[in-house]
DSSP file (Angstrom, degrees, kcal/mol; ACC not computed):
  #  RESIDUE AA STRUCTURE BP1 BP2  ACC     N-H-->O    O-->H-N    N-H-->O    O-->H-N    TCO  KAPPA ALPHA  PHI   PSI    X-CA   Y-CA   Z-CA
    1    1 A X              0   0    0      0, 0.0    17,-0.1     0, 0.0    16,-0.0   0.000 360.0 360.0 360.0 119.9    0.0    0.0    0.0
    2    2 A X        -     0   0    0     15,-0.5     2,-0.3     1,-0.0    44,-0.0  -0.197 360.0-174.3 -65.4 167.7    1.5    3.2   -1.2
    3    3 A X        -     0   0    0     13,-0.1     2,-0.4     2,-0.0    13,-0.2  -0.769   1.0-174.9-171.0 130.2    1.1    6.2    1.2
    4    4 A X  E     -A   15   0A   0     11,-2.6    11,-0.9    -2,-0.3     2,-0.4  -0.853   9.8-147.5-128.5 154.2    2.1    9.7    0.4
    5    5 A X  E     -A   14   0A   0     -2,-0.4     2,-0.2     9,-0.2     9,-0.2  -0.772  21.0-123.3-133.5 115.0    2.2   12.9    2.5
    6    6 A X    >   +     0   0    0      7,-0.9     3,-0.5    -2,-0.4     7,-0.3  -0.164  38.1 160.9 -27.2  92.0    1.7   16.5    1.6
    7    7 A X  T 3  S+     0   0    0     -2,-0.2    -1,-0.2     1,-0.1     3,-0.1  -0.090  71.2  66.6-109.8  32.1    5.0   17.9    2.7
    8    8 A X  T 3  S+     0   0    0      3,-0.1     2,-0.3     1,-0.1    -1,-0.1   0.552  97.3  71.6-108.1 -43.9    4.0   21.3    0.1
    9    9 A X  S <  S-     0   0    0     -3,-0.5     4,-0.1     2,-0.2    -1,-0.1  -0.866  80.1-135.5-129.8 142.3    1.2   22.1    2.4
   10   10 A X  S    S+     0   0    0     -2,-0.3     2,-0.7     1,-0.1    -1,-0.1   0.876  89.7  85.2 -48.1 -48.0    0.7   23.6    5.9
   11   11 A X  S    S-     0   0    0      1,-0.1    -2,-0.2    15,-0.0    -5,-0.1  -0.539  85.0-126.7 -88.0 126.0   -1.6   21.2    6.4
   12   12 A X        +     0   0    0     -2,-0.7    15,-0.4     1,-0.1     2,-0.4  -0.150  43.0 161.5 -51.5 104.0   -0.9   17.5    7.5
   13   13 A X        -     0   0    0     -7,-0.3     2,-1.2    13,-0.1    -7,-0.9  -0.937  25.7-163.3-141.8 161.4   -2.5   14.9    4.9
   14   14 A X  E     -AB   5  25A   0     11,-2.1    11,-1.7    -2,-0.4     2,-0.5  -0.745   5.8-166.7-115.0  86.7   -2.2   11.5    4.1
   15   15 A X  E     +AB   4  24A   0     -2,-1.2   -11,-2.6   -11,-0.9     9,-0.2  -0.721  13.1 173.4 -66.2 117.5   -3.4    9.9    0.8
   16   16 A X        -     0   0    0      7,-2.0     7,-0.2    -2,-0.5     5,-0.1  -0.520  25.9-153.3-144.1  92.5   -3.7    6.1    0.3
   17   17 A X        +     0   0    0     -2,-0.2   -15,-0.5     5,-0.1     2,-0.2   0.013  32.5 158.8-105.6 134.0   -5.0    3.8   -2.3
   18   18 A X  B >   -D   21   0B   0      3,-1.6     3,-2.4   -17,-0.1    -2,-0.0  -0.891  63.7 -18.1-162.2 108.2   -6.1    0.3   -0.6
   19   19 A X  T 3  S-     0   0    0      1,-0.3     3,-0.1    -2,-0.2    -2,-0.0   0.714 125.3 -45.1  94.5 -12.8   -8.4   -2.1   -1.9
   20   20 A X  T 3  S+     0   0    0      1,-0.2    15,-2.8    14,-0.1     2,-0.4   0.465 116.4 108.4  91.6 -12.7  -10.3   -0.1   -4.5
   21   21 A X  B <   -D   18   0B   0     -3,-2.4    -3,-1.6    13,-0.2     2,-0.7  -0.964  61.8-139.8-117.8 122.7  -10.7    2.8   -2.0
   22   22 A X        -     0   0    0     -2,-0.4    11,-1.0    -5,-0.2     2,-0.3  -0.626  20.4-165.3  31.2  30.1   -9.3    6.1   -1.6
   23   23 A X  E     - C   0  32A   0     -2,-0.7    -7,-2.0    -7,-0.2     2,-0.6  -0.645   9.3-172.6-119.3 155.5   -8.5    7.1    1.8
   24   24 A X  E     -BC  15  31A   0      7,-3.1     7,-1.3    -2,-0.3     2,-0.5  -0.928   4.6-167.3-129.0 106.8   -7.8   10.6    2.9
   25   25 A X  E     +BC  14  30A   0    -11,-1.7   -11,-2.1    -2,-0.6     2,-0.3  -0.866  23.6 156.5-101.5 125.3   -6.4   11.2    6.8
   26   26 A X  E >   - C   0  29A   0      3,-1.9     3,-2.6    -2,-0.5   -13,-0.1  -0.852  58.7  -6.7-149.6 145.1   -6.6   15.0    7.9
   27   27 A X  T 3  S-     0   0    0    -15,-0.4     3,-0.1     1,-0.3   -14,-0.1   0.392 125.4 -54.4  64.2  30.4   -6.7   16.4   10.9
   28   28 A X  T 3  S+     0   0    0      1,-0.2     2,-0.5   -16,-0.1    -1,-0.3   0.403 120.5  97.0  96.7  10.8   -7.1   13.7   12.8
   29   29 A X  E <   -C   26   0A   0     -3,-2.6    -3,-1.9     2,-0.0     2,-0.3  -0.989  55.7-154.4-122.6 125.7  -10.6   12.4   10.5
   30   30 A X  E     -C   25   0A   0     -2,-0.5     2,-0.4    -5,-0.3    -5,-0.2  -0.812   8.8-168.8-112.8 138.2  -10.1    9.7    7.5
   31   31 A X  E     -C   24   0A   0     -7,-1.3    -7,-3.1    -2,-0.3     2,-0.4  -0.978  10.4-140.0-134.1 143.5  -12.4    9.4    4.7
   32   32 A X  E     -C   23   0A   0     -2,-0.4     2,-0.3    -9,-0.2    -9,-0.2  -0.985   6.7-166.9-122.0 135.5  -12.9    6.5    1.6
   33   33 A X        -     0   0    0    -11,-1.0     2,-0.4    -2,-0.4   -11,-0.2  -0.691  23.2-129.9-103.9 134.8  -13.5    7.3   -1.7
   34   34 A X        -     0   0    0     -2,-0.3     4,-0.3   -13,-0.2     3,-0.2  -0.800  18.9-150.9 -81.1 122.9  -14.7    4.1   -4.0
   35   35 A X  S    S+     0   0    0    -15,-2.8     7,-0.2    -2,-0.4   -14,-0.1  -0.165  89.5  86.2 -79.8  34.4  -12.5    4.6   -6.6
   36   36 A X  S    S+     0   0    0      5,-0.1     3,-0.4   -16,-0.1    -1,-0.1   0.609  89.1  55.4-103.7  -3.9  -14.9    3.0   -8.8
   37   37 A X  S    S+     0   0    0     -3,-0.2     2,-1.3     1,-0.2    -2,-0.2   0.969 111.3  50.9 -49.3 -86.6  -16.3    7.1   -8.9
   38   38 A X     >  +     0   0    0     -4,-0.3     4,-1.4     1,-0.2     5,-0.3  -0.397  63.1 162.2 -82.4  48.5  -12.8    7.8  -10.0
   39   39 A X  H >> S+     0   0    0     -2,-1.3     3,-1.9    -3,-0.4     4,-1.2   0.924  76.9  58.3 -51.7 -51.4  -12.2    5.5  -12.7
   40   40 A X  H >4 S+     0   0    0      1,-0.3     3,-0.9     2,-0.2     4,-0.4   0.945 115.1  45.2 -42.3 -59.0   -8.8    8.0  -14.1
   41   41 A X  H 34 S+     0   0    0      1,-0.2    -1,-0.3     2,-0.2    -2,-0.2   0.773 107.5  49.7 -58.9 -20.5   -7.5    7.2  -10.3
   42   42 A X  H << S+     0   0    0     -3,-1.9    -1,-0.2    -4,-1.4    -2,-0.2   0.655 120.9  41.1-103.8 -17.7   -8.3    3.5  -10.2
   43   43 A X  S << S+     0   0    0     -4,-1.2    -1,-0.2    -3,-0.9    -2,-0.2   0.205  93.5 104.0 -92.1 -15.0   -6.3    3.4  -13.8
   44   44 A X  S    S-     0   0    0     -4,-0.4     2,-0.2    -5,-0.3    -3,-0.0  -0.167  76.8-110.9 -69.3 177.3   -3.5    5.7  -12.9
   45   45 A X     >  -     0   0    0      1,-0.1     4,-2.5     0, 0.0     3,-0.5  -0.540  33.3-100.2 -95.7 176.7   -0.2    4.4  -12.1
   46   46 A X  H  > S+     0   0    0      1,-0.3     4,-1.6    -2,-0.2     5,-0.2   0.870 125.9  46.9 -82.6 -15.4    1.2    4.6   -8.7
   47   47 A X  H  > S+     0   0    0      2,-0.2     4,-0.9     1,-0.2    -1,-0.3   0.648 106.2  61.0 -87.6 -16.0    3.4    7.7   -9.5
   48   48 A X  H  4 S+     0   0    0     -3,-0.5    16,-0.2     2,-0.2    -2,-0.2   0.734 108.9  42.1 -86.9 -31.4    0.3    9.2  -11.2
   49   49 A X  H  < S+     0   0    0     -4,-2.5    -2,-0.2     1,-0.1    -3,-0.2   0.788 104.3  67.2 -70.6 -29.2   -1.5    8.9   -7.6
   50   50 A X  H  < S+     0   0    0     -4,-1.6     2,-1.4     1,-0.2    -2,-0.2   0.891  88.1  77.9 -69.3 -57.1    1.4   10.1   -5.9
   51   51 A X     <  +     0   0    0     -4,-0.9    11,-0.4    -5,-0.2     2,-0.3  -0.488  59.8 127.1-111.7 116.4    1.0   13.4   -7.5
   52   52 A X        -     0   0    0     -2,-1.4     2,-0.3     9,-0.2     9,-0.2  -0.903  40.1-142.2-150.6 143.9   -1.3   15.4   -6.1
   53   53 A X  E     -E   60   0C   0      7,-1.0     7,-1.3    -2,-0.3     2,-0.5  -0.691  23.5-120.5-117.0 161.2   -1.8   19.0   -4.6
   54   54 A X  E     -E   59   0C   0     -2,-0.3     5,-0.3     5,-0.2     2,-0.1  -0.875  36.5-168.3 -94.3 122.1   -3.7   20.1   -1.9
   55   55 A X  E >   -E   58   0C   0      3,-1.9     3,-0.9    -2,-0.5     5,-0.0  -0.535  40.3 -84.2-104.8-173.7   -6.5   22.9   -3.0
   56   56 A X  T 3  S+     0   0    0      1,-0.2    -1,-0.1    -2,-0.1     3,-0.0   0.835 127.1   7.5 -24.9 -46.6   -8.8   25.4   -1.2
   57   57 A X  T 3  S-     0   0    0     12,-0.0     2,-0.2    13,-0.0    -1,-0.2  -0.236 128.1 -21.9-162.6  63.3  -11.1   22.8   -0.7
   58   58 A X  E <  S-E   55   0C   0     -3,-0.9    -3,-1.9    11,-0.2    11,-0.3  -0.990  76.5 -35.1 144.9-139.1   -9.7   19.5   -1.8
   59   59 A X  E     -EF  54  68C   0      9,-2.1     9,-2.8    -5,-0.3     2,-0.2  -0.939  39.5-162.3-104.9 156.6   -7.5   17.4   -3.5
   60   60 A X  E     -EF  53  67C   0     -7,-1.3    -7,-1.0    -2,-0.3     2,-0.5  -0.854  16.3-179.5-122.2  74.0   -6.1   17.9   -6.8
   61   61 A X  E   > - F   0  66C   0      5,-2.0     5,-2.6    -2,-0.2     4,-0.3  -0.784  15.0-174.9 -96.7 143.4   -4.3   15.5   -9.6
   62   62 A X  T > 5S+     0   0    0     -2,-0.5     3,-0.9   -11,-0.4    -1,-0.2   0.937  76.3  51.5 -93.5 -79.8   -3.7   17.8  -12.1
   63   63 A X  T 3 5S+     0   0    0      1,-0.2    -1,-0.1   -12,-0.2    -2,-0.1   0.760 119.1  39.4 -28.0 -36.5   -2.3   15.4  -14.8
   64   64 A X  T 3 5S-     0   0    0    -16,-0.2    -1,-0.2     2,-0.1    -2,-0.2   0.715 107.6-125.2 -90.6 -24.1   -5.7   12.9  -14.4
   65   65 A X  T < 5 +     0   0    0     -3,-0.9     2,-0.4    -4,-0.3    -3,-0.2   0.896  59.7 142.8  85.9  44.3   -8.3   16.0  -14.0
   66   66 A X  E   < -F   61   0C   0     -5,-2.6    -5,-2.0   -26,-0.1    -1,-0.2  -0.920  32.2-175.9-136.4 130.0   -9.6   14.9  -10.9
   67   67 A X  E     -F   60   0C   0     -2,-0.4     2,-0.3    -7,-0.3    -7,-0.2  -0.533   6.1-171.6-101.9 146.4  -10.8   16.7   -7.9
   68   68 A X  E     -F   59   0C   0     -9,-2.8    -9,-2.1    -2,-0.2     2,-0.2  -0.963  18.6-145.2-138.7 116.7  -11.9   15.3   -4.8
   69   69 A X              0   0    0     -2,-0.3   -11,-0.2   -11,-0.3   -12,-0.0  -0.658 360.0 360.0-100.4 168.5  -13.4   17.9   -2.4
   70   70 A X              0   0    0     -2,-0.2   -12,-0.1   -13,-0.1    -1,-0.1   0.418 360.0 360.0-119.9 360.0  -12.8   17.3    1.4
């Protein structure tokens, strides 16, 4: 199981793809995403999940087009 951590953004979060889900750790609160929403994620490569930005009000991969608000 990959796991990556914003080190870009003030705030602490932890993306990690497990399983067919998604999961998104902030601020002490974890969330799953079915990546079967998110077909471009569930198809990316692992370096293609890896990169990802933190936005105003969610996450961002910029190369796949896909937003996830938090």
């Amino acid at each position: 199981m990959a796991l990556f951590t914003s080190r870009k953004q003030k705030k602490d979060i932890k993306v990690s793809f497990n399983n067919g889900l998604l999961y998104v750790e902030s601020d002490g609160k974890s969330q799953a995403f079915p990546l079967d929403f998110y077909p471009k994620l569930l198809n990316a490569t692992e370096e293609e999940q890896a990169d990802w930005e933190l936005t105003g009000n969610g996450i961002r991969w910029n190369k796949l087009d896909v937003d996830i608000l938090l």
